[in-house]
C-alpha positions, 0 to 999 in steps of 0.5 A: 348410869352404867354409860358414865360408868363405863367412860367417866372421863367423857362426862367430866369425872376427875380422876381422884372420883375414880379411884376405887372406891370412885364413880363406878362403885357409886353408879352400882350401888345406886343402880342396886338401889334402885332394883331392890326398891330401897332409899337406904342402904340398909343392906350393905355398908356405907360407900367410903365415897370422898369429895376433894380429899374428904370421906363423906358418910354416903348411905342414902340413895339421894346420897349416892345421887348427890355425890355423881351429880357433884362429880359430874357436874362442875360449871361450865364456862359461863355457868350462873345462877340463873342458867345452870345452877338452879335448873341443876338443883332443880333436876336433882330434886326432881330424881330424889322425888322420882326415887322416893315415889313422890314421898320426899319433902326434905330439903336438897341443896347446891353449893358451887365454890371457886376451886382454888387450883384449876381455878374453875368452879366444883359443886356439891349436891345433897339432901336431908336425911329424911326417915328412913324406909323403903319406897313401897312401905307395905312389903317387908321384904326385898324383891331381889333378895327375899331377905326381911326389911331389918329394922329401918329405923334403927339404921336409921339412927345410925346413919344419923350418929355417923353423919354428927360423927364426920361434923364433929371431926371435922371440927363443929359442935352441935348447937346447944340451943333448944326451941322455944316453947312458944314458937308454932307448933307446925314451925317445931315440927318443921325442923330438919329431923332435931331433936330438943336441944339439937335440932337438925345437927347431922341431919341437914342437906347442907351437912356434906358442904359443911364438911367439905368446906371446913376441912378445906378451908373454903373462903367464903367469898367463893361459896354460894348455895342454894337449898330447896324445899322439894313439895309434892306440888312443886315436883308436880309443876316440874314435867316442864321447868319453872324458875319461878316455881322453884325460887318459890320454895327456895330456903334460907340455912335453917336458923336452929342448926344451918345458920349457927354451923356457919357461924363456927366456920366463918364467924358470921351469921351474914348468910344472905351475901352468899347463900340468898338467890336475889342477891346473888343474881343480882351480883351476876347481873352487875347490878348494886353490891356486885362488886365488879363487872358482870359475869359471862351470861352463859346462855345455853349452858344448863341446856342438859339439865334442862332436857332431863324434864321430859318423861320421868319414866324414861329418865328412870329407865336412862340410870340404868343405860 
């Protein structure tokens, strides 16, 4: 972490994450987290970290995690689904379970879009909000600071009523639908940290794409996303990298809060076309409903991200470096 820090340029940081507050700011209040053993920010304020041109309500350590991986990570030539964005996903997934020792089962997602003036490709990483702790629930105090561990689950609430705030500004409403009562109860309990009436809204991985992407208007047509269920078992399974373990726990836009946001940005609940892994494989690969040529194959390109799975200790120890 201190190494892209230092030299934000060589990993591909643009200059607009640099800035103040930017990529170094980010890294040190990431490295701090994790010295002082906590998920959430529940000591400082939360970064003002923006993400083309919009400021994203940053508080959690996967937060903050997301944002870097998104800054540093814009596809390469020749970046698909299959070779880039999916093991990227995966890897960001793997350091969220690292960080929450092996208690996070939110959700992540992954958004690349076409970036309309270099006509390259931008991504956007993040996670659910989940419940907010520290990662060793048995101390109640701070290893660094000695301070008492305030009370988490009320800064919790805010920073859940900070993120409805941003989707709000940026011109969403929350879904004014409620779970049937009928439904399976383990189906209700599922759902992304809502509450009856308002399941989820705020709470979602997708929420920063949300808001970066109707504040900028995205097309749709540029848009895919993935969004993956991170078990105890699949980080297990992920010493080594599994696409066919991680396709196994890919998920659709929740249908209670996802699916209905996307409505109010691009007026269709059609979400397979863009955000459904077969389909788009299927379109790079050239086959049906690929509208075109086959993209570049890409071979390689992911090789970075697919290196990281190697010892977690070390990589644990290389965010400090």
């Amino acid at each position: 972490m201190k190494k892209i820090a230092a030299s934000p340029q060589a990993w591909g940081v643009a200059a607009e994450y640099i800035r103040s507050p930017g990529i170094k700011e980010a890294t040190e209040q990431l490295i701090s987290q994790i010295n002082r053993n906590a998920v959430y920010n529940y000591l400082d304020q939360a970064l003002a970290l923006q993400y083309k041109g919009e400021q994203l309500p940053v508080n959690t350590a996967f937060d903050v995690l997301g944002w870097i991986l998104s800054v540093c990570g814009s596809g390469p030539p020749g970046a698909t689904a299959k070779n880039y964005y999916l093991p990227m996903l995966a890897l960001y997934s793997k350091w969220c379970s690292v960080l929450g020792e092996s208690r996070f089962e939110g959700m992540t997602h992954i958004t690349w879009f076409t970036n309309t003036k270099s006509k390259g490709t931008d991504v956007l990483l993040g996670a659910t909000l989940g419940q907010p702790e520290t990662r060793n629930t048995v101390r109640n105090k701070d290893k660094v600071t000695g301070q008492t561990v305030p009370q988490v689950k009320d800064r919790g609430l805010i920073m859940r009523r900070e993120r409805i705030e941003y989707l709000e500004r940026a011109g969403f409403r929350a879904p004014d639908i409620s779970i049937p009562q009928t439904e399976d109860v383990s189906r209700q309990k599922n759902q992304k940290d809502g509450t009856h009436g308002d399941p989820g809204f705020g709470g979602c991985a997708e929420t920063f794409f949300f808001i970066v992407a109707m504040k900028n208007k995205i097309d749709k047509a540029d848009v895919h996303d993935f969004a993956l269920r991170p078990t105890v078992d699949l980080m297990k399974q992920l010493n080594n990298y599994s696409e066919a373990a991680v396709v196994a726990q890919l998920r659709p836009p929740c249908d209670y809060s996802c699916q209905k946001l996307l409505d109010q940005m691009y007026h269709t609940r059609d979400w397979q076309s863009t955000f459904d892994y077969h389909t788009i494989i299927l379109r790079e690969s050239g086959g049906a409903g690929a509208g075109g040529a086959a993209g570049p194959s890409g071979s390689g390109v992911s090789a970075k991200y697919c290196s990281g799975y190697k010892s977690w200790s070390s990589i644990q120890q290389g965010w400090q470096e």
